[in-house]
VOBA-1610 file (N, C-alpha, C; in pm, whole numbers, padded with zeros to 5 digits, always signed):
BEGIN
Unk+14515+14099+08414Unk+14500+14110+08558Unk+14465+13973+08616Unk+14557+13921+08656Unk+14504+13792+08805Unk+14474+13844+08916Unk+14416+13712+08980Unk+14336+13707+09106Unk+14533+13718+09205Unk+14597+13650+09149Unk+14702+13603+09246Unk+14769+13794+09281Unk+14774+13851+09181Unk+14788+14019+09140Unk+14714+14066+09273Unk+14579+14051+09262Unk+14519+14167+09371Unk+14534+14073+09490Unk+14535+13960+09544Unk+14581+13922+09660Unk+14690+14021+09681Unk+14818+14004+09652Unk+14976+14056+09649Unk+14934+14233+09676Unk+14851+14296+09621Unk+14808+14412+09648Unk+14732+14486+09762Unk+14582+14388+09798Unk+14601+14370+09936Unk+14673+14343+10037Unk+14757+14214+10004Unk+14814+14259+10108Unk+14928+14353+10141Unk+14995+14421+10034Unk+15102+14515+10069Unk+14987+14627+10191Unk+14891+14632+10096Unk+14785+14789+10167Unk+14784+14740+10319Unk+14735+14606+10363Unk+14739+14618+10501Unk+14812+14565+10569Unk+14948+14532+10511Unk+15082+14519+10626Unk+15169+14629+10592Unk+15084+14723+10518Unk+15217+14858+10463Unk+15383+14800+10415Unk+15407+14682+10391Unk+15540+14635+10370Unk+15531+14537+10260Unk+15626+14526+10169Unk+15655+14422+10050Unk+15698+14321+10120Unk+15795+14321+10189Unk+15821+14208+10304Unk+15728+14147+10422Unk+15660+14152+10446Unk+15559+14108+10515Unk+15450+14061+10452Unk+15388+14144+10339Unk+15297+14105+10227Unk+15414+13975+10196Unk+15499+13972+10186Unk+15534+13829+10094Unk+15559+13747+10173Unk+15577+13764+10296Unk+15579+13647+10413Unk+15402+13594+10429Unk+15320+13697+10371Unk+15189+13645+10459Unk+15151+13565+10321Unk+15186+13603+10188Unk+15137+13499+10092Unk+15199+13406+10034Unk+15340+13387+10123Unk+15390+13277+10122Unk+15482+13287+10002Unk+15551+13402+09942Unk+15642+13401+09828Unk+15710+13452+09823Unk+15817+13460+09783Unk+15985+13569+09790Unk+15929+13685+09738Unk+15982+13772+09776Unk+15944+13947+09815Unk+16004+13965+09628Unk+16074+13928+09643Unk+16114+13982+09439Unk+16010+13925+09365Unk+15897+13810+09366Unk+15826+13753+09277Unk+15694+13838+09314Unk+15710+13869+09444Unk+15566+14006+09476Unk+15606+14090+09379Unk+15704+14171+09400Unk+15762+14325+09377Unk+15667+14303+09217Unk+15753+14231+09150Unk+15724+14158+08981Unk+15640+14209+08989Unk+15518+14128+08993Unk+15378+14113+09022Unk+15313+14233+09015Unk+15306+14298+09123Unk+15283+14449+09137Unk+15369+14570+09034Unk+15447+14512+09020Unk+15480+14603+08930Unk+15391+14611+08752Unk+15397+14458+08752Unk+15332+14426+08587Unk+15184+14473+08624Unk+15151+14460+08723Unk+15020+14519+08731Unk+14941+14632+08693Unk+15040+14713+08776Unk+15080+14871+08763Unk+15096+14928+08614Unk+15241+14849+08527Unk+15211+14850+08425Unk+15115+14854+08298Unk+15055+14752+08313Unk+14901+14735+08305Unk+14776+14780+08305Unk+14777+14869+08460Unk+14662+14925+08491Unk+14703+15130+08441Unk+14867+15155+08421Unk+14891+15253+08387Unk+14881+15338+08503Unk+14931+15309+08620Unk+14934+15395+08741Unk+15000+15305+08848Unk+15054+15402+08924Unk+15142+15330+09038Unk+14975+15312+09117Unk+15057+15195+09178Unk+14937+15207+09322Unk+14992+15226+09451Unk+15133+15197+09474Unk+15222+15250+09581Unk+15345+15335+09582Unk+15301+15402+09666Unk+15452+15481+09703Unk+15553+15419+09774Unk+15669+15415+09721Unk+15744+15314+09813Unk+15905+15437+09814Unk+15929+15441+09953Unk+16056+15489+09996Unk+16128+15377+10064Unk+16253+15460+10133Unk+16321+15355+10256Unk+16224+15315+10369Unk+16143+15400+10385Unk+16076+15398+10548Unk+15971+15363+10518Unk+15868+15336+10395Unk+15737+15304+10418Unk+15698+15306+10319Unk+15592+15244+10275Unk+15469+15192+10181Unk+15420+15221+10204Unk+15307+15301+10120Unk+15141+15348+10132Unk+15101+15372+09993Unk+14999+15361+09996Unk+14889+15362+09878Unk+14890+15488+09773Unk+14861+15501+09663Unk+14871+15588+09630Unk+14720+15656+09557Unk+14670+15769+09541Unk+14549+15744+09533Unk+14466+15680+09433Unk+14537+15651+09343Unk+14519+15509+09218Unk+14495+15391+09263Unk+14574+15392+09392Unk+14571+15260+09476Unk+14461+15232+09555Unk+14442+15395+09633Unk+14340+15366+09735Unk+14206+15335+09640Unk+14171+15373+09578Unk+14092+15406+09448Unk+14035+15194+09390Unk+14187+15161+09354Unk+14192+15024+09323Unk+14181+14940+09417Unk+14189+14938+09559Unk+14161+14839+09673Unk+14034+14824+09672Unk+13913+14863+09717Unk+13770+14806+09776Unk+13730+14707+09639Unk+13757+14751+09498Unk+13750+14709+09391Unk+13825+14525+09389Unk+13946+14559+09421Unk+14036+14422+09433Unk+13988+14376+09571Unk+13969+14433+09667Unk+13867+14296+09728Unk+13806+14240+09698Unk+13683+14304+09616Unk+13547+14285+09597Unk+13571+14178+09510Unk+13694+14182+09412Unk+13687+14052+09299Unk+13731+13908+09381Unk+13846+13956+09486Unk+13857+13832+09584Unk+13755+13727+09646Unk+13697+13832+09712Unk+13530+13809+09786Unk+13448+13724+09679Unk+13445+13775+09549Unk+13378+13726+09473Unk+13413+13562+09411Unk+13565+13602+09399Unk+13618+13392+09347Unk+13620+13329+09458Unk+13606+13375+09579Unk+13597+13280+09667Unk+13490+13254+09747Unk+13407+13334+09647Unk+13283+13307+09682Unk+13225+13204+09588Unk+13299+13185+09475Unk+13203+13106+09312Unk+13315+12980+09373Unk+13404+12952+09440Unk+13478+12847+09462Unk+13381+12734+09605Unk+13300+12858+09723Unk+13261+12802+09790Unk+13103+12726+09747Unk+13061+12786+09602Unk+12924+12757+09633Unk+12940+12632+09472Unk+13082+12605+09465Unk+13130+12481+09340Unk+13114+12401+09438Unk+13193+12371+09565Unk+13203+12304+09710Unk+13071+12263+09767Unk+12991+12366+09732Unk+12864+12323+09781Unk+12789+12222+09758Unk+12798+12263+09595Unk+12666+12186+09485Unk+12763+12079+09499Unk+12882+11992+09521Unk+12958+11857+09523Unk+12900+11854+09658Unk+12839+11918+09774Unk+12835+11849+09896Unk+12967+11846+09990Unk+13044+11981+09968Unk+13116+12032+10055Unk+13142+12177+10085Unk+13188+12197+10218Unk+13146+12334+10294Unk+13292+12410+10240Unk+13312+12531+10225Unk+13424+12566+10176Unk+13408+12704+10214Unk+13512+12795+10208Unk+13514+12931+10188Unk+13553+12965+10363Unk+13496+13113+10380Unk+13542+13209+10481Unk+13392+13221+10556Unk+13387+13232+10701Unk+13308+13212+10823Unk+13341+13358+10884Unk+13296+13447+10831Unk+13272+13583+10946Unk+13188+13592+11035Unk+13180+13572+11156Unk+13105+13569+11289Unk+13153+13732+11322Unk+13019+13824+11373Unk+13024+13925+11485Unk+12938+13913+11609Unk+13042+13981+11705Unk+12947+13950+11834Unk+12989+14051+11910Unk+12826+14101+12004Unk+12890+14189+12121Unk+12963+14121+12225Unk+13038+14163+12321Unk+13127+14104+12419Unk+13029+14013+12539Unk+12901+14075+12533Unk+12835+14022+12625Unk+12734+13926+12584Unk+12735+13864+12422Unk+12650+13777+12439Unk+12623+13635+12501Unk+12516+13610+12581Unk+12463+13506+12617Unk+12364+13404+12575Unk+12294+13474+12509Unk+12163+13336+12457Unk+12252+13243+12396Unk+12381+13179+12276Unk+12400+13107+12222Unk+12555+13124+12328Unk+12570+12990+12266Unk+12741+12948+12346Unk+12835+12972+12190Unk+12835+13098+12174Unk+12927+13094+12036Unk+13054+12970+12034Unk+13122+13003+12091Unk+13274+12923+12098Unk+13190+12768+12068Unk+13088+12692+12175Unk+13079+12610+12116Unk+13016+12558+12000Unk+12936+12671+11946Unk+12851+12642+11832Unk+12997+12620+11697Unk+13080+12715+11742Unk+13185+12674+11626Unk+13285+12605+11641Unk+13264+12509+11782Unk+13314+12419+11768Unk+13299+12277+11713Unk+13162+12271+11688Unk+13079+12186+11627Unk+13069+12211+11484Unk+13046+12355+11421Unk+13093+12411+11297Unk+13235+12391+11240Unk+13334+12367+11313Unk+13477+12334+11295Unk+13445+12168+11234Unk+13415+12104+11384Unk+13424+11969+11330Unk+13363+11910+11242Unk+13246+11970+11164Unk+13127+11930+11041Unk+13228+12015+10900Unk+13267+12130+10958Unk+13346+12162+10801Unk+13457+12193+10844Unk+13588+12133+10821Unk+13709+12168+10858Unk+13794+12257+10780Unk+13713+12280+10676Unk+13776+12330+10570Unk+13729+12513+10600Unk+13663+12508+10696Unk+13619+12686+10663Unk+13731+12744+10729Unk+13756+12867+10674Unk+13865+12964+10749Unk+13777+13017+10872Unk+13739+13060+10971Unk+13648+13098+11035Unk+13697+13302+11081Unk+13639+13350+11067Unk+13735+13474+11125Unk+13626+13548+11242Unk+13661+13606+11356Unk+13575+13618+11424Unk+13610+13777+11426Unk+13479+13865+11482Unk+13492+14034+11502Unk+13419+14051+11603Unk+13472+14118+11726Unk+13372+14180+11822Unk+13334+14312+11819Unk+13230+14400+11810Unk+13250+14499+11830Unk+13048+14541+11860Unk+13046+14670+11840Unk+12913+14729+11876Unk+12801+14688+11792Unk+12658+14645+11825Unk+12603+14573+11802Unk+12555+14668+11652Unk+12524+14835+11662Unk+12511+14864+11553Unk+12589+14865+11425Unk+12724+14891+11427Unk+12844+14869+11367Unk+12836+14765+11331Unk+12792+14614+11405Unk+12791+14492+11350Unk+12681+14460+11243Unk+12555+14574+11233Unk+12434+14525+11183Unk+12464+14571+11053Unk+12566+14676+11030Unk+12567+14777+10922Unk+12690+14668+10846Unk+12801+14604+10916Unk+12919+14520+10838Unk+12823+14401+10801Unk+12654+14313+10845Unk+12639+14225+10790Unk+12548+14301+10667Unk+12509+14412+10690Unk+12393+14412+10533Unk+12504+14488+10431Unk+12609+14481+10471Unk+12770+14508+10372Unk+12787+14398+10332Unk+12798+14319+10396Unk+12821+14149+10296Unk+12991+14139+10399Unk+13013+14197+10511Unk+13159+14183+10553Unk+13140+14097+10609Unk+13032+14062+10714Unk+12976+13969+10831Unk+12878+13891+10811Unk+12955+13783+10791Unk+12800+13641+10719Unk+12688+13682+10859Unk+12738+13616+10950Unk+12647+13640+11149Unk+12701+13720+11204Unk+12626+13738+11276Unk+12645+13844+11384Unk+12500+13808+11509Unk+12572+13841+11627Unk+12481+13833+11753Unk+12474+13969+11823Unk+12385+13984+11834Unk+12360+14135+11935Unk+12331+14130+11997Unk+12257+14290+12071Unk+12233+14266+12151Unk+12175+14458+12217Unk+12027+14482+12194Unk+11956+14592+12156Unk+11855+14616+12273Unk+11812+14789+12309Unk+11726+14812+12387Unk+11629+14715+12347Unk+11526+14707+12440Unk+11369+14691+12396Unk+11308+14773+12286Unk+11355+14896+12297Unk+11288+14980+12220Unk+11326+14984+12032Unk+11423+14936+11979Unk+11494+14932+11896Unk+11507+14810+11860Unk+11542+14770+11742Unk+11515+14638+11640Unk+11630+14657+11542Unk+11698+14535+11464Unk+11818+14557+11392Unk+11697+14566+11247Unk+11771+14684+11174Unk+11708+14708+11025Unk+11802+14688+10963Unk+11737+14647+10802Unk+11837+14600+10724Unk+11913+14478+10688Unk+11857+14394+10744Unk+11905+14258+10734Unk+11789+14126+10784Unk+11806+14022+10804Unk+11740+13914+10819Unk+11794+13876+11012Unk+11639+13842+11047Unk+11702+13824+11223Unk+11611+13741+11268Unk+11653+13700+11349Unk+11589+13601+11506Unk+11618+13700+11584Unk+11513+13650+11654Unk+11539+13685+11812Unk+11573+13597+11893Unk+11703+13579+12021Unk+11722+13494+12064Unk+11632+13495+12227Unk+11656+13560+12251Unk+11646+13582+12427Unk+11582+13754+12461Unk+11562+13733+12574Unk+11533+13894+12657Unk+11568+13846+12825Unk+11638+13979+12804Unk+11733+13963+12950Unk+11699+14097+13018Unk+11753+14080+13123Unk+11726+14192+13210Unk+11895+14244+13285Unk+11911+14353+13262Unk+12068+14425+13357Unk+12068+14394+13542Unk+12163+14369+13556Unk+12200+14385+13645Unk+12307+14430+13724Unk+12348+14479+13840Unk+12422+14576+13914Unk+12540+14532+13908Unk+12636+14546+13891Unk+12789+14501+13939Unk+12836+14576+14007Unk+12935+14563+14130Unk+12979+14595+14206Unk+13121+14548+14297Unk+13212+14641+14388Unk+13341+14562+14372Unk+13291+14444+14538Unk+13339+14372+14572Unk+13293+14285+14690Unk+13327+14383+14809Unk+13364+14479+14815Unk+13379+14551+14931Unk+13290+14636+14902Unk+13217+14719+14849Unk+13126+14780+14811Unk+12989+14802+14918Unk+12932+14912+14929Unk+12867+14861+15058Unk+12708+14846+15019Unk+12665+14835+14856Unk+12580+14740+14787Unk+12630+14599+14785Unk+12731+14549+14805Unk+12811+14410+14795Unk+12725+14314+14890Unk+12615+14441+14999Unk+12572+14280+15096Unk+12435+14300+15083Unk+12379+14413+14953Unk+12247+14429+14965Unk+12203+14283+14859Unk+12083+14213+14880Unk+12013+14138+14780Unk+11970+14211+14598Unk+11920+14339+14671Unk+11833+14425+14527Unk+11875+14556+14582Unk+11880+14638+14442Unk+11919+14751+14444Unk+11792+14852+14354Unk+11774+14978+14322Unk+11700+15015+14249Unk+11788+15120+14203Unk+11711+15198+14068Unk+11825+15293+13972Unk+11790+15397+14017Unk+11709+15440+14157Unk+11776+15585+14240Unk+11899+15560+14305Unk+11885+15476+14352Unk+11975+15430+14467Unk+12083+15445+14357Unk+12138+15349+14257Unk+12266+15350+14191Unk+12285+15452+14163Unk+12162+15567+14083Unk+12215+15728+13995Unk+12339+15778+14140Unk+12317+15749+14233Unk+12458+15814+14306Unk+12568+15778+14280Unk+12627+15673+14233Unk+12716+15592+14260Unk+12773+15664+14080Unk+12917+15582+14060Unk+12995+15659+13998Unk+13001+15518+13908Unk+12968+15550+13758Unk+12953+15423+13656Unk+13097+15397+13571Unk+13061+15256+13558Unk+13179+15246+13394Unk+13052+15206+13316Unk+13036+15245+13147Unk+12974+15170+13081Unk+13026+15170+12916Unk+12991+15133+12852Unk+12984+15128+12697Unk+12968+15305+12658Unk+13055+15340+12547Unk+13088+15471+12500Unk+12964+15498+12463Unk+12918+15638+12513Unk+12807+15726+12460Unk+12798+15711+12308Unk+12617+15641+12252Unk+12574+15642+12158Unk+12556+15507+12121Unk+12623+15423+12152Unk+12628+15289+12153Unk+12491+15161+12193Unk+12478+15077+12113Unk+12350+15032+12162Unk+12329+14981+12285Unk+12461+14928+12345Unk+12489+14879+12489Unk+12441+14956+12584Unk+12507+15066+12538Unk+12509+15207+12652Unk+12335+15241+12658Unk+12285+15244+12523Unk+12130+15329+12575Unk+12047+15236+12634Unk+12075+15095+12656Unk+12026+15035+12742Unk+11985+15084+12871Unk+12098+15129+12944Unk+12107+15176+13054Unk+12084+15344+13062Unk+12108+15413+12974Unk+12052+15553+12960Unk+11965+15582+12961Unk+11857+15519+12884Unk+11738+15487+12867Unk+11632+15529+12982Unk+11703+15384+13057Unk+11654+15339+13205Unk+11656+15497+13298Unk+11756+15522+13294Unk+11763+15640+13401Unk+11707+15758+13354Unk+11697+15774+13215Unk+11623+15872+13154Unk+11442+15890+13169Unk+11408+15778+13162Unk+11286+15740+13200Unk+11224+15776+13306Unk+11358+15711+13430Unk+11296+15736+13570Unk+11285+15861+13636Unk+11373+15979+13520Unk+11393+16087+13584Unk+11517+16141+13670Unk+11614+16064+13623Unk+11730+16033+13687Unk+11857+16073+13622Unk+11986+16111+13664Unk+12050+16146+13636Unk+12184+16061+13682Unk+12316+16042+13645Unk+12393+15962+13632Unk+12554+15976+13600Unk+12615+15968+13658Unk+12783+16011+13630Unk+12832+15882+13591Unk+12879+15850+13406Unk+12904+15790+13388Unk+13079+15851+13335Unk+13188+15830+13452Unk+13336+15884+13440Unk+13406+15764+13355Unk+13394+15685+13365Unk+13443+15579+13247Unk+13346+15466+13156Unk+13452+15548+13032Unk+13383+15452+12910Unk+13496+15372+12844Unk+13441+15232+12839Unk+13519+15127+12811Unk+13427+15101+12661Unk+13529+14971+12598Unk+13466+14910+12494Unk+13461+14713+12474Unk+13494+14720+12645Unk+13508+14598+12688Unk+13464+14572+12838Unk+13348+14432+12799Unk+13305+14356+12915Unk+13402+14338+13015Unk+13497+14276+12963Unk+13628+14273+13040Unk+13656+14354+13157Unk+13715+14454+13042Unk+13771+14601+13106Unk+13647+14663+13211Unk+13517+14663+13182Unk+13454+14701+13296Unk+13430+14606+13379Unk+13459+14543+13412Unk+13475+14447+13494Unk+13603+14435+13577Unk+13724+14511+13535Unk+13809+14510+13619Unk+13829+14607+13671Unk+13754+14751+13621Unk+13751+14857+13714Unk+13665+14840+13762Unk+13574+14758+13798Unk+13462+14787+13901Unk+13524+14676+13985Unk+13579+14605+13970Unk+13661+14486+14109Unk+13754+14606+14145Unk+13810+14712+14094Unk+13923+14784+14199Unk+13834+14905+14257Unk+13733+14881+14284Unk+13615+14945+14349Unk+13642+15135+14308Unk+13663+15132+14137Unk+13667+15229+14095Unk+13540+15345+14056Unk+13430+15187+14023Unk+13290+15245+13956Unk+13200+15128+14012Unk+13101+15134+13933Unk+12988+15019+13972Unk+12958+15001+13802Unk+12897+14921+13768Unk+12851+14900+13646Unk+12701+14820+13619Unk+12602+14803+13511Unk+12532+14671+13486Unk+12544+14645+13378Unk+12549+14514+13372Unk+12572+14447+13306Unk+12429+14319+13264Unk+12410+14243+13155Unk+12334+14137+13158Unk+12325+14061+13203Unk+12194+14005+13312Unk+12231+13895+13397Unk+12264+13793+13380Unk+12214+13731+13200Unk+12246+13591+13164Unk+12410+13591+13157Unk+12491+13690+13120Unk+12603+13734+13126Unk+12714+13729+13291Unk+12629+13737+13389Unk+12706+13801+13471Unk+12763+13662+13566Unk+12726+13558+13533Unk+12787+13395+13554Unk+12963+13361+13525Unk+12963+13447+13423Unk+13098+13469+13387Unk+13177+13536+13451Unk+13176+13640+13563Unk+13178+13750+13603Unk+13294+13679+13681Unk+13426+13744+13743Unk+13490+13668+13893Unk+13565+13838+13959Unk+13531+13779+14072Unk+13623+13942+14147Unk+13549+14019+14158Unk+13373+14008+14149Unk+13291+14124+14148Unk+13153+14049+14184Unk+13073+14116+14262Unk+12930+14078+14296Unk+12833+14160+14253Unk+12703+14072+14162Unk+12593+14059+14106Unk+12461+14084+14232Unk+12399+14195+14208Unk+12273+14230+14260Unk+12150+14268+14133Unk+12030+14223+14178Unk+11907+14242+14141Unk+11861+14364+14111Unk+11816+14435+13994Unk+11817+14555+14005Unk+11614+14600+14021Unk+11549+14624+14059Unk+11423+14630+14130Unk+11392+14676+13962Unk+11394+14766+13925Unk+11339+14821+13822Unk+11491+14855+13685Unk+11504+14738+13689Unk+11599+14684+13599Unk+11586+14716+13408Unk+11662+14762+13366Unk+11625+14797+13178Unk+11647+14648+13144Unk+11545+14615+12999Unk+11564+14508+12948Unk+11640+14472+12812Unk+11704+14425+12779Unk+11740+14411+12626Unk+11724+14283+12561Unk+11734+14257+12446Unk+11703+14162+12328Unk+11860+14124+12252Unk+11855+14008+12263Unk+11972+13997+12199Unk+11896+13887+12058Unk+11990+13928+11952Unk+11922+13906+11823Unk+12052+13824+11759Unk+12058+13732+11640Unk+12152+13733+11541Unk+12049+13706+11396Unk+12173+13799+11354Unk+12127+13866+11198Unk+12184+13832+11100Unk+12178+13783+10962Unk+12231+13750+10901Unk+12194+13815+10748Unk+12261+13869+10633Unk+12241+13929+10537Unk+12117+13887+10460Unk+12015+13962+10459Unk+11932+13931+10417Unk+11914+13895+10207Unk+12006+13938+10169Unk+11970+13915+10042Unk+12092+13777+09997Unk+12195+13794+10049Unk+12308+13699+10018Unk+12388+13606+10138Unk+12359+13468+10116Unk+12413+13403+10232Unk+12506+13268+10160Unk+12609+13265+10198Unk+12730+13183+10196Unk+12658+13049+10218Unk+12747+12941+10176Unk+12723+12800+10193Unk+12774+12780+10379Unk+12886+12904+10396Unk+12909+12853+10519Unk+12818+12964+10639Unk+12774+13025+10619Unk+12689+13110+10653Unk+12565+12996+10707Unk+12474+12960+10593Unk+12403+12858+10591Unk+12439+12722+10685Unk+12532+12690+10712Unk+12549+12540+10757Unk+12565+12607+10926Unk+12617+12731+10966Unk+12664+12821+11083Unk+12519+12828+11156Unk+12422+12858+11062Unk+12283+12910+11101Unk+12201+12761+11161Unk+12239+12636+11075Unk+12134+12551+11099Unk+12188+12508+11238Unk+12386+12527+11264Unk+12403+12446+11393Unk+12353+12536+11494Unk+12300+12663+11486Unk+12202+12706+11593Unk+12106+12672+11583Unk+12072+12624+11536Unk+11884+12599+11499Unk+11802+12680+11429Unk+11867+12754+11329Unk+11796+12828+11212Unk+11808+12740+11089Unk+11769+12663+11022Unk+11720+12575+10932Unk+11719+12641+10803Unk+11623+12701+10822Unk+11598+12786+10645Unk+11587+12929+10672Unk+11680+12986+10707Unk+11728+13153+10740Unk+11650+13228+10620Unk+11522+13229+10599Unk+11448+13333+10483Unk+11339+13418+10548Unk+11362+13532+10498Unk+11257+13649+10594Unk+11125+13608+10514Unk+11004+13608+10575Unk+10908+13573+10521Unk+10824+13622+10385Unk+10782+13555+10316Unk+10701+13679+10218Unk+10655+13786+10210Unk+10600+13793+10335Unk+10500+13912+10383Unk+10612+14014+10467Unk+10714+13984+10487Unk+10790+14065+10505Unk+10880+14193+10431Unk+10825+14274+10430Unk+10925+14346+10277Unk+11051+14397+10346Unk+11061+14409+10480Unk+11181+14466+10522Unk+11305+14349+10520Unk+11263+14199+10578Unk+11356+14121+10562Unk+11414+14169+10747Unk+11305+14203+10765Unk+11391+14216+10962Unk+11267+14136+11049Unk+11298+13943+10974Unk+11210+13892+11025Unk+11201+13818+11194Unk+11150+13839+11287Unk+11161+13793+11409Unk+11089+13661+11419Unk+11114+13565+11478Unk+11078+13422+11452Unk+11078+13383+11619
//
């Protein structure tokens, strides 16, 4: 069994095609086929089904994938930390982030990470801040930035805290909050919301809030993008809040003060038991230096 074997295997699994798998690893589709086949041979089980119309896994296969990652992950992990001990940065850069973070300037922190190691592949993931906490203590996501009620803390991994922010109102410019200064969350529970999908750490930000006050709330659209709520609330569909350090970015829509406003914490976390050479060099260009949860810490969900 080679390493070059389970590359060729991954990738058939996630372009479903022998032809595309051999365009993405750069080799004539007959020297894949080979490959996979002697494998197969080898391992004494097909791992794909292959017709005219499609490729898919077979359950030998599905069975043999997380496995043939894991050995990938692993040589290119003993290749980045050879790179190291010579005094060079090497390997794969997984960054996660919610859509709305503000305390760090990601883009430029890795742009400065680009120009110190040119050699990292960098791959970036956006998605929900819990989803992101659970892919870094997986080992999928070297960083990740969040972004959590007050009430709630990321478990399971190693963290800073960056910032604490406070929500604020969005609204479309015709809106007839559009000419108030401050608003409060009776006044909005009327109004008709977009926010982050029920359950989500984004979302109980603001659930929270209205839950508290005794309040109730029609939230008719759920998005999974800053973006996207942001462009239904410019076609004066909904109202939304959003983070104020966030809302600078904002165009086509006006920012009000919310009187009794929910607060959140935005955090980045990084695997507490296993950290990459490029992981490490990612952390110091924010200003985390020696990313170790303290002694006295047994959880490893250290706040600094």
């Amino acid at each position: 069994m080679e390493l070059q074997q389970l590359r060729y295997v991954v990738a058939v699994a996630e372009t479903n095609s022998f032809t595309r798998a051999a365009e993405r690893c750069l080799v004539v589709q007959s020297a894949l086929s080979h490959q996979i086949a002697r494998l197969e041979r080898e391992l004494g089980a097909r791992l794909f089904e292959r017709t005219s119309r499609r490729v898919r896994l077979t359950p030998a296969g599905a069975a043999f994938l997380p496995a043939a990652r894991q050995c990938l992950d692993a040589a290119e992990r003993a290749a980045a930390e050879v790179a190291a001990a010579v005094g060079e940065v090497r390997g794969r850069l997984a960054v996660g982030l919610i859509p709305t973070v503000a305390a760090v300037d990601v883009p430029g922190a890795l742009r400065e990470f680009r120009r110190r190691h040119p050699h990292v592949r960098i791959c970036l993931r956006v998605g929900a801040s819990e989803d992101l906490v659970e892919q870094v203590a997986q080992g999928a996501i070297d960083v990740a930035f969040l972004g959590l009620p007050t009430t709630s803390r990321p478990r399971g991994v190693a963290t800073r805290e960056l910032a604490r922010d406070r929500l604020v109102a969005v609204v479309a410019p015709d809106h007839p909050l559009a000419g108030e200064s401050t608003v409060d969350l009776r006044r909005l529970s009327s109004e008709v919301f977009v926010d982050l999908p029920a359950g989500t750490a984004g979302r109980a930000q603001s659930d929270q809030a209205f839950a508290a006050a005794g309040l109730d709330r029609d939230v008719a659209f759920e998005v999974t993008t800053a973006d996207y709520i942001t462009r239904l609330v410019g076609e004066d569909l909904c109202v939304a809040m959003l983070p104020a350090a966030y809302a600078p970015q904002l165009t086509g829509v006006v920012t009000l003060a919310i009187d009794d406003a929910p607060a959140r914490v935005e955090y980045v976390v990084w695997n507490r038991f296993s950290r990459t050479p490029a992981a490490t060099a990612f952390l110091a260009i924010i200003d985390i230096p020696n990313p170790h949860p303290p002694a006295d810490d047994p959880t490893g969900d250290a706040a600094h």
